[in-house]
C-alpha positions in Angstrom: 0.0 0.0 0.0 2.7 2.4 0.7 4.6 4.0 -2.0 7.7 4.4 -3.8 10.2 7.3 -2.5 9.5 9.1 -6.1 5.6 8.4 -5.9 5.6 9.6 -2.2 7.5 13.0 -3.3 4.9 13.6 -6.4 1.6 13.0 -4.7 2.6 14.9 -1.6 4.3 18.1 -3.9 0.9 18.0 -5.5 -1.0 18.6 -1.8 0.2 22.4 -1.2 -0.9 23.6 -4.5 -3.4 26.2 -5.0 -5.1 23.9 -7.4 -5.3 21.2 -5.4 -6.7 23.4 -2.0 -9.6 24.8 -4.3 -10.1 20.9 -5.2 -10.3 20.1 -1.7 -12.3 22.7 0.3 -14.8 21.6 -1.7 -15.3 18.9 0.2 -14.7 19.4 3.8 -17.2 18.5 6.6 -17.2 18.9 9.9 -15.2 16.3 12.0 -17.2 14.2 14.1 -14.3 14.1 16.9 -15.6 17.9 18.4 -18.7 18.5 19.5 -20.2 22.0 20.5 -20.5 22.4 24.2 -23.2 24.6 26.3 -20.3 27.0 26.2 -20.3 27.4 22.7 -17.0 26.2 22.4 -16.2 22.8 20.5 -15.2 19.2 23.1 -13.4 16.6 22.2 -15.3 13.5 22.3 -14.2 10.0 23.1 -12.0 8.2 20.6 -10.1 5.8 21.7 -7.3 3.9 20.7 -3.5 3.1 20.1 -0.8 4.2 17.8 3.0 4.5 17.4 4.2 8.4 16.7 7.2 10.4 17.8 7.4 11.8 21.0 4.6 15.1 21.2 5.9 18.2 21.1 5.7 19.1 25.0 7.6 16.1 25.9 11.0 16.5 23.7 13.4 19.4 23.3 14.9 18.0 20.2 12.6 19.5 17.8 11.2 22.8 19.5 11.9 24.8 17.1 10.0 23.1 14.6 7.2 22.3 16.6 7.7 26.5 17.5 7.2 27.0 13.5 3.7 24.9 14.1 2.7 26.6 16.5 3.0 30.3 15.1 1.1 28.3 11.6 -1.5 27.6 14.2 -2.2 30.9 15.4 -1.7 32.9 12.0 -5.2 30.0 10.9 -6.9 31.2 13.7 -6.5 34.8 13.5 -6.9 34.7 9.2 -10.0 32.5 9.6 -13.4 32.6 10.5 -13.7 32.3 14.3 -14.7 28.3 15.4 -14.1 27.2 11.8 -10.8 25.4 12.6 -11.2 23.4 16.2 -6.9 23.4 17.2 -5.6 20.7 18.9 -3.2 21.4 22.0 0.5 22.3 20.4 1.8 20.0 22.7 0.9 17.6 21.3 1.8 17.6 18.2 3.1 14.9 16.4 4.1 12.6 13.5 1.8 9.2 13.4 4.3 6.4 11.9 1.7 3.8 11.8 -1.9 3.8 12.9 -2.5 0.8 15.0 -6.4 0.6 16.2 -9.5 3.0 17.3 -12.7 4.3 17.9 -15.5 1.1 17.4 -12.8 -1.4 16.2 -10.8 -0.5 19.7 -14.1 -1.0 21.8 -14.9 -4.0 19.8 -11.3 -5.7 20.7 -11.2 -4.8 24.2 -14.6 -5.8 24.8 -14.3 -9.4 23.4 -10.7 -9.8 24.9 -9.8 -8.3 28.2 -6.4 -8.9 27.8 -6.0 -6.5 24.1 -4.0 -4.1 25.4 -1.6 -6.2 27.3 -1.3 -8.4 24.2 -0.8 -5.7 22.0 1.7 -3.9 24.2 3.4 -6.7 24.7 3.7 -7.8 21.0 4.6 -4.1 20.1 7.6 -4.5 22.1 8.7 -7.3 20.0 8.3 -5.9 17.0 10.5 -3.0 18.2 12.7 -5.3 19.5 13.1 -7.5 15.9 13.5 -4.2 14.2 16.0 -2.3 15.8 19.2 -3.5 15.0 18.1 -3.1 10.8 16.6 0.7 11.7 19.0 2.2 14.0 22.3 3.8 13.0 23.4 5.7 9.2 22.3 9.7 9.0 19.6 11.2 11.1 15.9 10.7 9.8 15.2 14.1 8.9 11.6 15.6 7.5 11.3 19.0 5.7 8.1 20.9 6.4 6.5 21.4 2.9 3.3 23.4 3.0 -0.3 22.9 4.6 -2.4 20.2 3.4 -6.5 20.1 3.1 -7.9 17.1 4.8 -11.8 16.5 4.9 -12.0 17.1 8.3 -8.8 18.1 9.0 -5.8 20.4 8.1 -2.4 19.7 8.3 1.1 19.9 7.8 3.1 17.7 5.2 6.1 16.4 5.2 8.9 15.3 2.9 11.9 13.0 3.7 15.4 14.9 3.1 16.8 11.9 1.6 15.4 8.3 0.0 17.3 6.9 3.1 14.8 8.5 5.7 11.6 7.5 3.6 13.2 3.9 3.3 13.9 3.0 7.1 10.3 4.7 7.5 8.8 1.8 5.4 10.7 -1.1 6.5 9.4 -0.4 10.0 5.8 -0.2 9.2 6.3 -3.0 7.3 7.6 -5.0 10.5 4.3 -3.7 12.0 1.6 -4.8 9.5 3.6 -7.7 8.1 3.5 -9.4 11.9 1.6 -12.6 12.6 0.9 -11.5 15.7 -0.8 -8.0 15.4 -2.8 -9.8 12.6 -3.7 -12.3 15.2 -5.4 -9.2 17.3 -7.1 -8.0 14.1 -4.5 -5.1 13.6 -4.4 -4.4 10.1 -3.5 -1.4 7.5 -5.9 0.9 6.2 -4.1 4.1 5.2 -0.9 5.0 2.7 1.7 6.5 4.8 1.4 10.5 4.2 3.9 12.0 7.2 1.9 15.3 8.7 1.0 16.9 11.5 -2.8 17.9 12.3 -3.0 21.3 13.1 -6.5 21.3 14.2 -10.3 20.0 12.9 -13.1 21.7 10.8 -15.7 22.8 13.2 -18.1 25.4 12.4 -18.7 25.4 8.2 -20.7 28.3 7.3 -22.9 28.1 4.2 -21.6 31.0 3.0 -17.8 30.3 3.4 -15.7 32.1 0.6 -13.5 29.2 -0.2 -11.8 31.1 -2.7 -10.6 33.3 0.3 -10.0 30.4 1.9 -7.5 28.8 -0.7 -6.0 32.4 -0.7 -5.4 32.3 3.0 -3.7 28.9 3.2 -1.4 29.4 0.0 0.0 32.9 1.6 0.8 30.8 4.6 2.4 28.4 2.8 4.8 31.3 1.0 6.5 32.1 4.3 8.0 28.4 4.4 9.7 28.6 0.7 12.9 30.1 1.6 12.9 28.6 5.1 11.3 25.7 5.7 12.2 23.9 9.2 13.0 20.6 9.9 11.9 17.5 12.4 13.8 14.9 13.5 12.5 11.2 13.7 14.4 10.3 16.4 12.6 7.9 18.3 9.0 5.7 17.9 6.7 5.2 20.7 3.8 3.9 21.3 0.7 5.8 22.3 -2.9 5.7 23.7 -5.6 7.9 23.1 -8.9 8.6 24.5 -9.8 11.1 22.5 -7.6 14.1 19.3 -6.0 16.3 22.0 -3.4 14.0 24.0 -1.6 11.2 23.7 -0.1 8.7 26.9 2.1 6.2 27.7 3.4 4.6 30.8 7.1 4.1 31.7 7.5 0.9 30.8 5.6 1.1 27.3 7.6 0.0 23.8 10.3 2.8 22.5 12.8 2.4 19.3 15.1 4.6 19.2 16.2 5.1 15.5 
């Protein structure tokens, strides 16, 4: 399912085009994942699940002044765009998802059938980091080069791009140690999405019938101008795994499965 290094750098270039935003806003709905409260402001609801992603951005130091860039991207959508139409999700925590694992009704499904899921799938996690480590760690740093914004359907992001074929090729070979493994398979852990390497800036909340979405397009390409002559940089240094309960934090214990790349 995942693509070639050449594919990957065409279909993401083609994201952060005007073109392709006025193609997109087209279709964007409101995400389910915020709900308004009696305040008027939008809640996260309850979506729970696992993953493996770097570390979030208010637990490391290594990439602060990338996640600083993300944060100042943040702010400039909230200030440019109507107010509640873009629902932000807590800087700190801010991340890069390297392989989506389980969640939502497939999650409660598995942990209500087998009380012992999350054990299990910690456990087997851990393995698989374990297998993979000595073929993923050493050679140059895995390095990501922030391209532009990207138009999700419920969503908007930021894209990525590996700095070298290297990066995008260790990136691979561990998801493919994730959803190649007998064992995840076993727990009905599978692969549903092509690996696009982003970082959600925030949800669609409020869509107004009468939103100018050629203003909108306008908006999101100026943004996107600031990062040609300096666009910053994250580090892939390390995978973890993660739970969620619902699009604004993400947890781990102590003794929980790390690689370190």
């Amino acid at each position: 399912m995942d693509e070639t290094y050449h594919t990957y750098l065409n279909r993401v270039a083609r994201l952060t085009l005007p073109a392709t935003y006025e193609s997109q806003v087209q279709h964007i709905q409101e995400s389910p994942k915020f709900k308004p409260s009696p305040s008027g402001t939008r809640q996260a609801v309850p979506f729970p699940g696992y993953s493996v992603i770097t570390p979030p951005a208010g637990e490391e130091s290594e990439n602060a002044t990338f996640y600083e860039s993300l944060k100042a991207c943040q702010e400039q959508l909230l200030q440019q765009l109507d107010p509640g139409f873009i629902v932000p999700v807590p800087a700190e925590s801010f991340h890069v998802t390297l392989a989506d694992l389980i969640w939502d009704s497939a999650y409660r499904h598995a942990t209500s059938e087998n009380p012992e899921f999350e054990e299990q799938l910690r456990d087997r996690i851990a393995q698989i980091f374990e297998q993979s480590q000595p073929s993923l760690t050493g050679g140059n740093p895995m390095l990501w080069q922030l391209l532009g914004l990207m138009v999700m359907p419920r969503a908007v992001a930021v894209c990525l791009v590996p700095k070298d074929e290297g990066t995008y090729e260790r990136i691979l070979k561990f998801r493919r140690f994730i959803y190649q493994s007998q064992s995840l398979i076993a727990l009905g852990i599978e692969q549903q999405y092509r690996f696009t390497a982003h970082v959600t800036l925030g949800y669609f909340g409020d869509i107004s019938p009468d939103l100018n979405r050629e203003r909108l397009c306008e908006k999101l390409s100026q943004i996107n101008d600031k990062w040609l002559e300096n666009s910053p940089e994250i580090w892939t240094h390390q995978a973890q795994l993660r739970k969620f309960e619902d699009m604004t934090w993400y947890d781990r214990e102590p003794d929980w499965p790390v690689l370190t790349f």
